[in-house]
N, C-alpha and C positions, 0 to 999 in steps of 0.2 A: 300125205294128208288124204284123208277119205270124204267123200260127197258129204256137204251137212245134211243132207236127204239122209242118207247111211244113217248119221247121229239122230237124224229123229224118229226114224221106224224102231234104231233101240230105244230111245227112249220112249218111247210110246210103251215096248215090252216091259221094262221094266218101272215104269212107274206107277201101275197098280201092286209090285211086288214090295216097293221100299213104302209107299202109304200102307199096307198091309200091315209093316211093322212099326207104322206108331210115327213115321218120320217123315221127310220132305225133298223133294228128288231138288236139288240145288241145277248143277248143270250135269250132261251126260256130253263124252268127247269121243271121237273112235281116230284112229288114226294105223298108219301102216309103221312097221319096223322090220326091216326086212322082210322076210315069207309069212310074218303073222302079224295080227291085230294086236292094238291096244285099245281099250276098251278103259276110260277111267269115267267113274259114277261119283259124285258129291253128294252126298246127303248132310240133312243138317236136324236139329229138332226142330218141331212145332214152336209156333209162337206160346201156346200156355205151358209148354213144358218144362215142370219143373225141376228136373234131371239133366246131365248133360249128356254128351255125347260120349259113351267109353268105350273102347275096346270091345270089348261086348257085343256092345247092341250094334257098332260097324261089321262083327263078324257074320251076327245073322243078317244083318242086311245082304253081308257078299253071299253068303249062303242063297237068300232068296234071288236075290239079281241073277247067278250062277244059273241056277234050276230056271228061273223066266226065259236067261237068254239060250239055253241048250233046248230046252221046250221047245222054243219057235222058233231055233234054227238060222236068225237074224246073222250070224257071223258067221262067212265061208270059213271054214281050215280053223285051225289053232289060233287061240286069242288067249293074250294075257289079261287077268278083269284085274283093275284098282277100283278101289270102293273106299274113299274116304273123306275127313269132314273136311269144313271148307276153313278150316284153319283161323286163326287168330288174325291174321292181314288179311283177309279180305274186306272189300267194300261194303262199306253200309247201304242198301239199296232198299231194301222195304222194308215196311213197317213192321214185321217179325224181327226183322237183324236189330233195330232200332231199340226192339222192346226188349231181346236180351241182354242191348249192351246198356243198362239201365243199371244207375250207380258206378260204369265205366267215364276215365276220361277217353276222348274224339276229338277229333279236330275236323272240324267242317270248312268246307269253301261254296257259300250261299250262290245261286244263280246269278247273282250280281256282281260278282269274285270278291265280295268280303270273307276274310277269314274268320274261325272263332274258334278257337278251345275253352274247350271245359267239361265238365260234368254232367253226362243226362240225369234226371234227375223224373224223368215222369216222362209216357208217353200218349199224349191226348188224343183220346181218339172221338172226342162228342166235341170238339170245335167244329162251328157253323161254315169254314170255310176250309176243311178239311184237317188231315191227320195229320197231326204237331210233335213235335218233341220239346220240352224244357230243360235249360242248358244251364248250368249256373258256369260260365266263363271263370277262365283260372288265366290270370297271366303271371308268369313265372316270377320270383322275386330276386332282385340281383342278387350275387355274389353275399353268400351269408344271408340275407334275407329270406322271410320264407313269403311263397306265394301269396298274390290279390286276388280275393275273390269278390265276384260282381256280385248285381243284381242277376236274376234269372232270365232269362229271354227264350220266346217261345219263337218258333220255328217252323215256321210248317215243310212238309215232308217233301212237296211240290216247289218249296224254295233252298233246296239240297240240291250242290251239282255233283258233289263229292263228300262221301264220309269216312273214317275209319277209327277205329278203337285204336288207343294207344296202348301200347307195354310199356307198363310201369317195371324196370328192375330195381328201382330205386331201393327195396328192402332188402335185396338181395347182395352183401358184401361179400367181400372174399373171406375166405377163414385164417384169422392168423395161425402162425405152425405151433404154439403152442397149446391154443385150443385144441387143435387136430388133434393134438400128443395126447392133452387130457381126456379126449373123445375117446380116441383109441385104447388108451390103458384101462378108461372105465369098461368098456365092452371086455376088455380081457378076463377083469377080475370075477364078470358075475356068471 
């Protein structure tokens, strides 16, 4: 493990490099592995950003980060850089994460340890008593039934102790081996 001192003098380098390109320095980690560093960067988009994160735009960000941290010299010897996003499980924690997972289901557990699942559905940012989210709660339906959905409830951000986007595979089945078959033979023919 390396000084979080370490972690912040690069992140200080590299954080005018990854807002240069358009994005959002999440967290920066350094650590040792045998005779060399590692060096992992998160970045994520902007809160208005209407695009996601692809392959792409994480390579020019390691590009830039690359050329920031060889510039200034910040890592003794040989370091391996990771540069990437902050993934689908990570915690909802500010009002940016909150506003992309909008039309996502979450499951919250409120500062009072109530739980809630559901659906954001709006993220309010002009309440007089600060910055909310609207949840329309979904509690699951028994066996063969399909899910209850609530009224809406509003939220505010500062009564969040924990959040996270759910994965839905729910659309996601398996392929029967006959489809495959047909899949496959159509690709043959054309």
């Amino acid at each position: 493990m390396v000084a979080p001192a370490h972690a912040e003098r690069v992140r200080r380098v590299v954080e005018p490099a990854v807002l240069a390109g358009g994005l959002v320095l999440e967290d920066v980690t350094v650590r040792r592995t045998g005779a060399r560093s590692v060096v992992e960067v998160v970045v994520d988009v902007t809160e208005d950003d209407e695009g996601g994160l692809d392959l792409e735009r994480v390579a020019e960000a390691t590009r830039a980060v690359s050329d920031a941290l060889d510039a200034a010299d910040v890592i003794v010897g040989e370091y391996t850089l990771d540069v990437m996003s902050p993934g689908v499980y990570r915690p909802l924690t500010e009002r940016r994460h909150f506003t992309r997972a909008v039309g996502r289901m979450v499951t919250l557990t409120l500062t009072d340890g109530t739980k809630l699942a559901g659906r954001i559905t709006e993220v309010d940012r002009t309440g007089p008593d600060g910055d909310a989210i609207v949840v329309m709660p979904v509690t699951p339906g028994r066996k063969g039934r399909k899910p209850v959905v609530g009224d809406p409830v509003r939220v505010l951000l500062t009564g969040v102790r924990e959040a996270h986007v759910e994965v839905d595979l729910s659309g996601i089945g398996p392929v029967d081996d006959d489809e495959a078959g047909r899949d496959a033979a159509a690709g043959e023919e054309s």
